[in-house]
C-alpha positions as CSV (number, residue, x, y, z in Angstrom):
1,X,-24.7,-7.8,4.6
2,X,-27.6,-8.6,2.4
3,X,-27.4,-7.5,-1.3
4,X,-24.3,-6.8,-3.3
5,X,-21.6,-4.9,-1.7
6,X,-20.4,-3.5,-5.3
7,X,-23.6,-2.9,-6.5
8,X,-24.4,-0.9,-3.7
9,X,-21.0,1.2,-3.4
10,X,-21.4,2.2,-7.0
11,X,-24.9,3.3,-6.3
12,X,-24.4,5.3,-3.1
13,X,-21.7,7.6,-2.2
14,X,-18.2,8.4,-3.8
15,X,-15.4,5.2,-4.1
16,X,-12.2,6.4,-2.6
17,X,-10.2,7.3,-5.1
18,X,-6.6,6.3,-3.0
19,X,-6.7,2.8,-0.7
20,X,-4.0,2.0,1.6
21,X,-3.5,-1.4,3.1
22,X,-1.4,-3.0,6.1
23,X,-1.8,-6.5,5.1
24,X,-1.2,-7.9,8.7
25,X,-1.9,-11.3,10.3
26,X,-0.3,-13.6,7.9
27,X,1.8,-15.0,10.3
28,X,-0.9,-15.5,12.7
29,X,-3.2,-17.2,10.3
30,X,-0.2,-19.5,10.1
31,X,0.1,-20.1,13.7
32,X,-3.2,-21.1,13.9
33,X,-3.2,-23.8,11.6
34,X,0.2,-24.8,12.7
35,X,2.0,-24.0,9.4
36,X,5.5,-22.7,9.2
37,X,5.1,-18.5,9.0
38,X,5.9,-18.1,5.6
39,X,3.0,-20.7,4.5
40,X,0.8,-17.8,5.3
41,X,2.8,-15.1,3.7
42,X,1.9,-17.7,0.8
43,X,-1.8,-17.6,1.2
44,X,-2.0,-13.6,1.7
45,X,-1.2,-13.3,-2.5
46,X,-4.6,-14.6,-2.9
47,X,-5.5,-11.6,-0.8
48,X,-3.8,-9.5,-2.7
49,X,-5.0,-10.3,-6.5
50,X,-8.8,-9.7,-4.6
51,X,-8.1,-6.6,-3.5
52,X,-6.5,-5.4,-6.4
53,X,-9.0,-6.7,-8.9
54,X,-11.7,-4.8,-6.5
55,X,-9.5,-1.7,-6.7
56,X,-9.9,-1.5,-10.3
57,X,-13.0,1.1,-9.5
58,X,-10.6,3.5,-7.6
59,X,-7.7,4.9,-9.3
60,X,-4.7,4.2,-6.4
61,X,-4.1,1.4,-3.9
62,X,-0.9,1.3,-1.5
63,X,0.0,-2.2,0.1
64,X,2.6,-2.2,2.9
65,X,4.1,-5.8,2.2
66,X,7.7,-5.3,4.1
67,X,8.8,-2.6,6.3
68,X,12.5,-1.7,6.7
69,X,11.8,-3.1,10.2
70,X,11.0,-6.3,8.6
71,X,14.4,-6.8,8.1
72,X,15.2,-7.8,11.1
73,X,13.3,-10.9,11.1
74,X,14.7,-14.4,10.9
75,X,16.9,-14.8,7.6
76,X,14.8,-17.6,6.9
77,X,11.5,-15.9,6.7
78,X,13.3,-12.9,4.8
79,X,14.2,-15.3,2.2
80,X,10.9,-17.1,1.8
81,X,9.6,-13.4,2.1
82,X,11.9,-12.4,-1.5
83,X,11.1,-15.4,-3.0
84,X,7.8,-15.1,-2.9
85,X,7.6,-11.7,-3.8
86,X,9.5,-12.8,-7.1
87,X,7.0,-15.7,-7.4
88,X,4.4,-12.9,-7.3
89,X,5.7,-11.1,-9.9
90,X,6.5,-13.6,-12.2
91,X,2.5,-15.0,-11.8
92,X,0.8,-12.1,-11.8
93,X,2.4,-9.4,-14.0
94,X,0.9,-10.1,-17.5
95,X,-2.5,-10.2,-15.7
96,X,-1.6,-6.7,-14.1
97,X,-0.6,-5.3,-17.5
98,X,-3.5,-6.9,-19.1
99,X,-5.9,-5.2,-16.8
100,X,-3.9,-1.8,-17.1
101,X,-2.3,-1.6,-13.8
102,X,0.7,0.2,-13.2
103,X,3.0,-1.3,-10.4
104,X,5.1,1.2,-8.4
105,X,7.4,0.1,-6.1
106,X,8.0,2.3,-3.0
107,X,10.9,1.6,-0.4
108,X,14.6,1.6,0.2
109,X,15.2,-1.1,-3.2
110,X,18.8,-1.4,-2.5
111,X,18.5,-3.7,0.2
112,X,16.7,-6.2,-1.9
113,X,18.6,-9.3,-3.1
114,X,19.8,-9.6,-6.7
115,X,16.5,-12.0,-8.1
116,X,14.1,-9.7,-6.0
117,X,15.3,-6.5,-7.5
118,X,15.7,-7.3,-11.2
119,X,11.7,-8.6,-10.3
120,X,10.6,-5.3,-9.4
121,X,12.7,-3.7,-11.9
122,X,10.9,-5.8,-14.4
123,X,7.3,-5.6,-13.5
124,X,7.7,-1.6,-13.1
125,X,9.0,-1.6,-17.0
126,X,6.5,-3.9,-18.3
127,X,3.1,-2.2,-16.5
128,X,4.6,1.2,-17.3
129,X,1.5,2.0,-19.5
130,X,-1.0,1.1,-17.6
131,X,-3.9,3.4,-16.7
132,X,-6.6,2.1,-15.5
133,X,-5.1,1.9,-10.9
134,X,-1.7,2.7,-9.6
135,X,-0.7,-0.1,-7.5
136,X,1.7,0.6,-5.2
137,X,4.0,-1.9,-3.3
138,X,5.8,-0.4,-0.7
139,X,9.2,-2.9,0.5
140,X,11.6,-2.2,2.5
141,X,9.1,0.7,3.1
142,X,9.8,3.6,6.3
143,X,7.7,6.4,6.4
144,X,10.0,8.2,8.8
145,X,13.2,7.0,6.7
146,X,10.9,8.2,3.8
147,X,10.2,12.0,5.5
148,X,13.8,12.4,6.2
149,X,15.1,11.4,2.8
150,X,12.8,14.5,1.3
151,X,14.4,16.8,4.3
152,X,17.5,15.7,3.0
153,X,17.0,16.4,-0.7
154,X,15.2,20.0,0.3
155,X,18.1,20.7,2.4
156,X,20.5,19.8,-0.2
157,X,18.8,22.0,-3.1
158,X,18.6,24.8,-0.1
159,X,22.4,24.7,0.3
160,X,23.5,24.5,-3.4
161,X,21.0,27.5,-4.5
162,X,18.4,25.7,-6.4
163,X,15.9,26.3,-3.5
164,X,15.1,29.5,-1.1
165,X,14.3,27.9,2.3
166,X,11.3,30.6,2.2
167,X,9.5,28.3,-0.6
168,X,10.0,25.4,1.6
169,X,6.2,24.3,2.4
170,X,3.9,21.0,2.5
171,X,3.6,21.1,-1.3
172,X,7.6,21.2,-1.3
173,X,7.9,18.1,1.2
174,X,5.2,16.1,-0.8
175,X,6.6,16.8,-4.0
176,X,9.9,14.8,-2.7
177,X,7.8,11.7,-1.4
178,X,7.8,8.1,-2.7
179,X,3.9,9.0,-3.8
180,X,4.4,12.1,-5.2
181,X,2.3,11.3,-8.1
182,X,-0.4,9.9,-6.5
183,X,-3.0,11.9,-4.0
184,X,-3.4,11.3,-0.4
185,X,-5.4,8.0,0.6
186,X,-8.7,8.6,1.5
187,X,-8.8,5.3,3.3
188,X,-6.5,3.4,5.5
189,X,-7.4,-0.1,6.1
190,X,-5.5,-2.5,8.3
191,X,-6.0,-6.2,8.7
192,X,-5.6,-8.5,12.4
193,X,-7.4,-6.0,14.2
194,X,-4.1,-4.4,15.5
195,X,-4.9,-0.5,16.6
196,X,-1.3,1.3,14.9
197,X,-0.4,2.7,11.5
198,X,3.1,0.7,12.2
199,X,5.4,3.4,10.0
200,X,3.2,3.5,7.2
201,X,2.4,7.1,5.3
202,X,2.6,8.7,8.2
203,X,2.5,12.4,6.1
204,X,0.0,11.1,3.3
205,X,-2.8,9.3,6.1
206,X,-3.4,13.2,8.0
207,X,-6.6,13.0,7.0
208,X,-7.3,9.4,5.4
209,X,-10.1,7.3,7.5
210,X,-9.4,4.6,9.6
211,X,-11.2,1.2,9.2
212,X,-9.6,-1.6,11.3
213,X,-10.5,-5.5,10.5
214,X,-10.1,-8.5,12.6
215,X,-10.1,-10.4,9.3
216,X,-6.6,-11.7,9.0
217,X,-4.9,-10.6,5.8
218,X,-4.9,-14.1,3.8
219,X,-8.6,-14.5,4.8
220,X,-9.4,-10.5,3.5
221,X,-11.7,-11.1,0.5
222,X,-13.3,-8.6,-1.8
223,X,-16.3,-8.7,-0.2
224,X,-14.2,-7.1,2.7
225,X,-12.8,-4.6,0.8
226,X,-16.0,-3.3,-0.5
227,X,-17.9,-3.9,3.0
228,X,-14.8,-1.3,4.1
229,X,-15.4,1.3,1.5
230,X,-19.5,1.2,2.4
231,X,-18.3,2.1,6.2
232,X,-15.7,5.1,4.3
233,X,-19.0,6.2,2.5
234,X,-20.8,6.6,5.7
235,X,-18.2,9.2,7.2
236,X,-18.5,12.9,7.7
237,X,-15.1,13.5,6.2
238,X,-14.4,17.5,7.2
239,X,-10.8,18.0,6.9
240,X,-11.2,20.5,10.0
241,X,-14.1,22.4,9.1
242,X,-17.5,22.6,10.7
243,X,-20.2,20.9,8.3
244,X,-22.8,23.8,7.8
């Protein structure tokens, strides 16, 4: 791509405001270097300060770093997984609340060992204030679990009298999501080239465009990011209608 990728998305078209991420391939990229998997769990955080440095000109991004699938994994590589993410956020928080970005963590948090969650308690305290993106880790993350946890509380206000099942709608359901503050993504992007949305905002990406990579995650650059949201510029997003 000749020219500068920023420079050019800032000149032509409107920046998403909500990016959502499967960071996949890490193991992969590891495999093919013949380094231990969680060597390239390692080299995706470089990855990740890119794209979030890049994200500064949108006002959201969501990163799916460990699904409640994940779990099942080999204890080894779970470990090295919570270790890491508490490596993260002991590097990279007083650059994140410098920059004014508020960290969100999204997920079932209770299945998080004792070091991982005080982290993530921490860095959600400390980057309370910030303004400028909403970043958005999702651990531990289901977006089934996630849907059925907001049909639970609906179901409970329902039965107590808070709520009359008539009022029950897609505003109602949203409202009771991990996200709820935040809009829908306008763009979905998903590293390795793998064709699946693998659990993730399955309510909030209804209308969000696809853009598939075959750049593995810890090889994902800001250049990529911004070569993504040129191809999201190009698309005739309708939402259903018919463009006149």
């Amino acid at each position: 791509m000749s020219g500068d990728p920023l420079q050019r998305l800032r000149m032509h078209g409107v920046v998403p405001v909500h990016v959502a991420i499967i960071m996949d391939g890490n193991g992969r990229w590891a495999t093919g270097r013949s380094l231990p998997r969680p060597l390239g769990h390692a080299a995706g955080m470089g990855a990740v300060r890119e794209v979030v440095e890049g994200c500064l000109e949108a006002g959201v991004v969501s990163l799916f770093a460990f699904s409640q699938e994940n779990w099942q994994r080999p204890a080894d590589e779970i470990d090295a997984l919570m270790s890491l993410l508490e490596e993260y956020i002991a590097q990279e928080m007083e650059d994140l609340r410098g920059q004014g970005v508020r960290v969100r963590i999204l997920g079932d948090l209770d299945r998080l060992s004792g070091g991982a969650r005080a982290a993530v308690d921490r860095i959600v305290a400390e980057t309370a204030g910030g303004t400028a993106l909403t970043l958005n880790l999702c651990i531990s993350y289901s977006s089934r679990a996630e849907i059925a946890r907001a049909a639970r509380q609906l179901a409970e206000a329902a039965a107590a009298g808070r709520l009359d099942p008539a009022d029950i709608d897609e505003d109602a359901i949203a409202r009771r999501l991990y996200t709820a503050p935040c809009p829908d993504p306008d763009l979905l992007i998903r590293t390795s080239g793998e064709m699946r949305i693998s659990n993730f905002l399955l309510w909030q990406l209804a209308y969000a465009e696809l853009y598939v990579t075959p750049v593995l995650w810890p090889d994902f650059t800001r250049r990529h990011l911004f070569e993504a949201i040129l191809e999201f510029q190009r698309r005739d997003r309708r939402f259903g209608r018919v463009t006149a």
